[in-house]
N, C-alpha and C positions, 0 to 999 in steps of 0.2 A: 451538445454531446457531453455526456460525463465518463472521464476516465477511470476506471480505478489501478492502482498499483499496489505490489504488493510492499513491505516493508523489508529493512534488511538487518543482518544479526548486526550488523558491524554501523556506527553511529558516530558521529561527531560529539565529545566531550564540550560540555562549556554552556555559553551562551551569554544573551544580555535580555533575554526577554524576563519579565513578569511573571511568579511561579505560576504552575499548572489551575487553571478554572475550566472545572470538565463543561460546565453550561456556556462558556463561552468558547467551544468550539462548535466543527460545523456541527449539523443531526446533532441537536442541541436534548430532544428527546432522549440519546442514549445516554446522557448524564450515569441515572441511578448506575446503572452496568459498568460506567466506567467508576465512578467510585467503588463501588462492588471489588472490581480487580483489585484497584489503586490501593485499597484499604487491604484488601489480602494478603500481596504484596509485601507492604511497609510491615506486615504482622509477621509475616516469614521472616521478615531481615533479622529478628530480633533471637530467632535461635540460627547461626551462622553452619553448622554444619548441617541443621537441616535444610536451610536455604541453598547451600551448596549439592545438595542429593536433587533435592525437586528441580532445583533449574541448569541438571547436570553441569556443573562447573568444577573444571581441573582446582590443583593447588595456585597455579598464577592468576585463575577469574574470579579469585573471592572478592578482589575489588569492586566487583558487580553487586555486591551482595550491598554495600553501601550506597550506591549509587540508586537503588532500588527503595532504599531507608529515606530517601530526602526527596524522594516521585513528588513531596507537597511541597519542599521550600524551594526545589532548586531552581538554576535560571532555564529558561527557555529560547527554544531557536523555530526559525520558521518548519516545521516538519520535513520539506521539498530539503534544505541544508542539512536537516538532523541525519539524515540516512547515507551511508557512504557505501563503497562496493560497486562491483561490478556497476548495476544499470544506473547509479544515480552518480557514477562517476560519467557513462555516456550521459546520460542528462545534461550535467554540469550545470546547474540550475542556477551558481551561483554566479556564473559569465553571463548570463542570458540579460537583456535590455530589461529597464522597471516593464515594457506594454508585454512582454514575453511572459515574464512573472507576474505580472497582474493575469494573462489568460492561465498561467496553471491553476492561480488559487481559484478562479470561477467555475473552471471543468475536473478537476483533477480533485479522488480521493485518495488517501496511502493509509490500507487498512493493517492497523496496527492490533497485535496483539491486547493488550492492555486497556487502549481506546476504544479500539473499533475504527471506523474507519472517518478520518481525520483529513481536514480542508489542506490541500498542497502547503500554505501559507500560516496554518494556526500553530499556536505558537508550543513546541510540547518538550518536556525536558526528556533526557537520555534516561533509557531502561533497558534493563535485559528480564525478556520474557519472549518463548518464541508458542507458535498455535498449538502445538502436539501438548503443552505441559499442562500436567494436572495439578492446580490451585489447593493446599488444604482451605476450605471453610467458602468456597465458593463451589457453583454445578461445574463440571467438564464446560471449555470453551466454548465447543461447538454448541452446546446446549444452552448457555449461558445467552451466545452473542445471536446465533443464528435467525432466529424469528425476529427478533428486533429490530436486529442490518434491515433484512430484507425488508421491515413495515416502514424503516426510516427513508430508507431509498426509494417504494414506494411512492411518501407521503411527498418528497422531493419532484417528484414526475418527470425525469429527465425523458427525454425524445429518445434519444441511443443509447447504449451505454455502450463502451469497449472496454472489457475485463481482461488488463494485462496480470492478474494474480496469478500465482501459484494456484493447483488445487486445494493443498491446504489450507490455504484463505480465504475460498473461494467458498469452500465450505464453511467458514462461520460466518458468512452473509451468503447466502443464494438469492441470485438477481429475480426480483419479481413474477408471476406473470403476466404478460401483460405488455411488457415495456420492451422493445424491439433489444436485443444486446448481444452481441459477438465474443465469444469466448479466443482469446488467441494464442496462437500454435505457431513456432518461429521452427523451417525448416530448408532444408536446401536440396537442390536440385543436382544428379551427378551428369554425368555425359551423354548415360544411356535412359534418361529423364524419370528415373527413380528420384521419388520424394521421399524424404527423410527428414525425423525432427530433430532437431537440434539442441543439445543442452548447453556446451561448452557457449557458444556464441548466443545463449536467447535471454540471457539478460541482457546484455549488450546492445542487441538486435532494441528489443523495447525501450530500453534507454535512449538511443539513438533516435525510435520515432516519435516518443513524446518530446525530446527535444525540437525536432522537423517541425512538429503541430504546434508549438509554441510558439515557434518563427514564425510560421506561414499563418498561425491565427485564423484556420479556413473555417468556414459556418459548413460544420454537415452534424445531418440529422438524421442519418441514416448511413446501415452497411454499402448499401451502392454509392454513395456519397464520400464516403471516406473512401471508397477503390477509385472514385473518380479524380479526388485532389490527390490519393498516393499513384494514380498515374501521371499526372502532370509532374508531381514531386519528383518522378526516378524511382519509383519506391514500386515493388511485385508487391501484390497482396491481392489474393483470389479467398471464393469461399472454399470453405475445405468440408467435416462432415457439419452432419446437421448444428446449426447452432453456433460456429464457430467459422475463423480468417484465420488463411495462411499467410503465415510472413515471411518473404524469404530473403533470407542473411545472405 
């Protein structure tokens, strides 16, 4: 099974890793694209008010604007650490036993704006850049990332895939055809057994069960597969419409 998640605004400063080698993360193919951004990027930093227009930033985020200038020298953190917020605070990836995190980094992508979408484990420094922004001197993201993602995950041939992303993410990789995958929907149930989705709790909610799938480490390769170990787990999870699992918080 391969997971993907999506990335979040809010990021861990720092690190002790090795600066950024876009070929030596996972879909080692999407290199060029990622230098593509990467260089875009580091080229915006250098006029500061305009880097503050494109990547909408108040007067207190222009620190970002640096932080964006050193995408080549700075240190690096496992990506799964890099991301803070909401779901990757359920996660807590950073509690989890070494056999826990060794199953993220082999299932688990976190599609980043700037990368594409990035091994749990590989090692990538702090950026601000979110999907909706338009790059001068590179195409629109979506256009940019989208056939790519999709040829890289492909060429991968994962059995399932379960697609924790945003739509917005989702959209600069669309999952193959071909390759069995569940889009997912975090919703709750009221008295009178109205289904409803849920925003306030559905980062939470997918942080929470990629955490569960790390512990419990279950082999499935398939949507029935994964309801079968989230019923043992405690865990609801039906199919909802076409294409997609409900999950209920």
């Amino acid at each position: 099974m391969l997971i993907l998640l999506p990335p979040s605004e809010t990021k861990r400063a720092g690190g002790r890793g090795v600066p950024l080698d876009t070929q030596r993360l996972s879909l080692p193919q999407l290199a060029p694209h990622r230098d593509a951004v990467v260089n875009a990027l580091i080229a915006l930093s250098d006029d500061e008010d305009e880097a503050a227009r494109v990547l909408k930033l108040g007067p207190t985020q222009r620190a970002e604007i640096a932080v964006n200038a050193a995408l080549r020298e700075a240190p690096t953190m496992a990506a799964i650490d890099r991301y803070t917020g909401v779901l990757y605070d359920a996660l807590d990836a950073a509690s989890l036993p070494s056999p826990a995190r060794r199953w993220l980094g082999a299932h688990v992508l976190i599609h980043s704006a700037p990368l594409g979408p990035v091994g749990a484990l590989d090692p990538i420094p702090a950026y601000r850049l979110g999907a909706g922004t338009s790059l001068p001197g590179v195409p629109p993201l979506r256009r940019l990332w989208a056939d790519a993602v999709t040829a890289a995950i492909a060429a991968a041939a994962p059995r399932f895939v379960l697609d924790l992303r945003s739509e917005a993410y989702a959209a600069l990789g669309p999952l193959p055809d071909g390759i069995p995958s569940r889009f997912v929907r975090v919703v709750s149930e009221s008295e009178d057994g109205a289904v409803r989705a849920l925003n306030h709790f559905n980062k939470h909610a997918k942080g929470a069960l990629v955490r569960r799938l790390a512990e419990d480490r279950p082999r499935v390769a398939s949507a029935a597969g994964l309801r079968t170990w989230a019923d043992a787990a405690g865990l609801r999870v039906r199919e909802g419409a076409a294409g997609e699992l409900e999950l209920f918080a």
